[in-house]
C-alpha positions in Angstrom: -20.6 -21.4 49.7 -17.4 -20.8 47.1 -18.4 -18.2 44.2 -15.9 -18.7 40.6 -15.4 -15.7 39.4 -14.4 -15.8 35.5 -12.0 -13.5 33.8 -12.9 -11.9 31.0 -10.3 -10.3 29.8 -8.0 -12.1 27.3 -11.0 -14.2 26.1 -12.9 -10.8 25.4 -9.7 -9.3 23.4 -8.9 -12.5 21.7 -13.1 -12.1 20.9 -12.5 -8.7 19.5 -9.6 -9.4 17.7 -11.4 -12.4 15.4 -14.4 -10.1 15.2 -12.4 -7.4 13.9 -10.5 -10.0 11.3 -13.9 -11.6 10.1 -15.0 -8.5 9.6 -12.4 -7.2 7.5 -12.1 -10.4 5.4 -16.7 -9.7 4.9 -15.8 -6.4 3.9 -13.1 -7.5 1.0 -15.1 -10.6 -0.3 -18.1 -7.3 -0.8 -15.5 -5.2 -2.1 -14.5 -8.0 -4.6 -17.3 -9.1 -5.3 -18.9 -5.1 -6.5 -16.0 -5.0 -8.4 -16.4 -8.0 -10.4 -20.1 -7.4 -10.9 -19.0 -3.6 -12.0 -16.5 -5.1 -14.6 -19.1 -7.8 -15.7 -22.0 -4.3 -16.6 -19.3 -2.8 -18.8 -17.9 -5.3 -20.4 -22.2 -6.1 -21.6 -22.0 -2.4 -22.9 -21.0 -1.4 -26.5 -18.2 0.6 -27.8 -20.2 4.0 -28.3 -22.0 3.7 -24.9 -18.7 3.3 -23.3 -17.5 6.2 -25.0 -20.3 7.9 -24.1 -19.2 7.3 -20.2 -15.6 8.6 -21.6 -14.3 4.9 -21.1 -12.5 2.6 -23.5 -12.8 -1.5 -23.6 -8.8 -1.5 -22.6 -10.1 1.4 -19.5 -12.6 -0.9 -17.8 -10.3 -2.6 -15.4 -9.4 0.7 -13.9 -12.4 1.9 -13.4 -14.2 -0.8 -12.0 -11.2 -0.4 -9.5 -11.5 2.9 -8.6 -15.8 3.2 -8.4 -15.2 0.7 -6.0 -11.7 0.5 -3.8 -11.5 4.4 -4.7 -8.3 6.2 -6.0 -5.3 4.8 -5.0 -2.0 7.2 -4.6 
């Protein structure tokens, strides 16, 4: 009787490492995706609500950016 034995190894890091990069690339397409609809709500709001939030039309970019990929140094 012959037994195969099978080696897991490379195939299970080579299986990590696409897991890990599909994973990443999931997570920006959400990222992107929050920050567009975040941009698309305050650009529907009006001058004096967006004042109200201490925002200005030309400041919407920027913070869209930062509610969603945070403060960047």
């Amino acid at each position: 009787m012959a037994f195969a034995t099978e080696k897991h190894g490379a195939t299970s890091a080579l299986q990590i490492e696409i897991s890990a990069a599909v994973y990443a690339l999931m997570t920006r397409i959400a990222d992107y995706r929050a920050y567009r609809r975040t941009v698309a709500e305050l650009s529907k709001l009006g001058n004096n609500e967006l004042a109200d939030l201490g925002l200005s039309r030309s400041g919407i970019i920027a913070a869209a950016s930062e509610a969603v990929y945070g403060t960047r140094a």
